[in-house]
C-alpha positions in Angstrom: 123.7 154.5 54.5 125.5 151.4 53.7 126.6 148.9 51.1 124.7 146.2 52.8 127.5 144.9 54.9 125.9 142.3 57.3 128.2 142.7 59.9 128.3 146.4 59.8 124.7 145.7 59.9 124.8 144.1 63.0 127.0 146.4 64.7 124.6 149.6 64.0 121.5 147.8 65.0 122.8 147.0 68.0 124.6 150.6 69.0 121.4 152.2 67.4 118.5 150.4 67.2 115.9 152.4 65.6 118.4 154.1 63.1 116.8 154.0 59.8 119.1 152.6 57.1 119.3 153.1 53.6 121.2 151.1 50.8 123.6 153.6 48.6 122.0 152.9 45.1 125.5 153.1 43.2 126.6 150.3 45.6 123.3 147.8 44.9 123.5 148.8 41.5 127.1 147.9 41.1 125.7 144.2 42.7 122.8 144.7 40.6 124.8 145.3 37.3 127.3 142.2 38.7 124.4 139.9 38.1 121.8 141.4 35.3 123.2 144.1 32.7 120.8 145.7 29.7 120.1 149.1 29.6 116.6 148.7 29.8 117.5 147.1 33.7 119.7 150.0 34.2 116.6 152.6 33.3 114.1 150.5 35.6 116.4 150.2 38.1 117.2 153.8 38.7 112.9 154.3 38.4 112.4 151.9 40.9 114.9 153.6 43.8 114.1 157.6 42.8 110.1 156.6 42.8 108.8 159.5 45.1 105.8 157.4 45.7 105.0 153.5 46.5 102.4 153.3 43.3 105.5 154.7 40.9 107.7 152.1 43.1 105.1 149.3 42.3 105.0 150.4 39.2 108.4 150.0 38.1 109.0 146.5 40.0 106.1 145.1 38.1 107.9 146.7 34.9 110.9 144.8 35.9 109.2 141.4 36.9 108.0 141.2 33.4 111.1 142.2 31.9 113.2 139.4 34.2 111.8 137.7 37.0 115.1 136.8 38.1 116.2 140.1 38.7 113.1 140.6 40.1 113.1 138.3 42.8 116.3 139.5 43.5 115.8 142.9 44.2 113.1 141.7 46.5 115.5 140.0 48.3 118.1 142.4 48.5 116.1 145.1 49.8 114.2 142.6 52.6 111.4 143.1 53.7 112.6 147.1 54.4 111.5 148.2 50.9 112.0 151.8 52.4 116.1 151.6 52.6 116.0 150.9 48.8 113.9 153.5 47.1 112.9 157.0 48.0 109.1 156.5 48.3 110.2 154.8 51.6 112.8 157.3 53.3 111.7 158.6 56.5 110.3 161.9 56.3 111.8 163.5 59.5 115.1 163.0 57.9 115.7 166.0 55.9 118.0 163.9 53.0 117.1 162.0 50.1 120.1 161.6 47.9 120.1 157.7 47.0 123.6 157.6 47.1 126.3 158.3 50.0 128.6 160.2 47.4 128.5 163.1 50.4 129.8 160.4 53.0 132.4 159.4 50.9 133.3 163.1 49.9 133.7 163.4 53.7 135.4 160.4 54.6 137.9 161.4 51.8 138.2 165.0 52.9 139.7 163.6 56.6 141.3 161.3 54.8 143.1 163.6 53.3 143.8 165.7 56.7 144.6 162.7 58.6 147.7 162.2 56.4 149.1 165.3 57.2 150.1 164.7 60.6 
């Protein structure tokens, strides 16, 4: 998972390239929220990325184009033309993980963090 970093982006393609990404939610919705605010965003937003299906994933994009077209368009853009790293009607099924955030990376990350500083 990333926070759509470009050049970390790069980097991972290149060492693995078919590595299936996937954007952290709490990260694009912290972009997301940057740009558009309302709760009625906030509510289709977390619809559209927890949609266990691409109809309920449709669904919920039309819901938002006709709330805001702007934000819309760009969530489209955001997520590319790889709907699947956004929402979880799109995960790969062989991996056995669906959280749509990386709050277990960072758990980790902080946890060595932690150790590292100890020597």
């Amino acid at each position: 998972m990333s926070n759509r970093k470009k050049s970390l982006k790069k980097v991972i393609t290149s060492i693995f390239p078919v590595l299936r990404r996937r954007y952290c939610a709490r990260h694009l919705y912290a972009n997301f929220r940057a740009k558009f605010s309302g709760p009625k965003l906030r509510k289709l937003f977390k619809i559209a990325v927890k949609a266990f299906t691409e109809p309920d994933f449709k669904d919920a994009m039309e819901e938002i184009k006709a709330t805001d077209l702007t934000t819309h368009k760009w969530l489209m853009e955001t997520c590319g033309e790889e709907k699947s790293t956004c929402s979880k009607h799109g995960f790969d099924a062989s991996v056995k993980v669906d959280h749509v955030t990386n709050n277990m990376t960072e758990s980790f990350n902080a946890f060595l963090g932690k150790t590292r500083q100890r020597r």
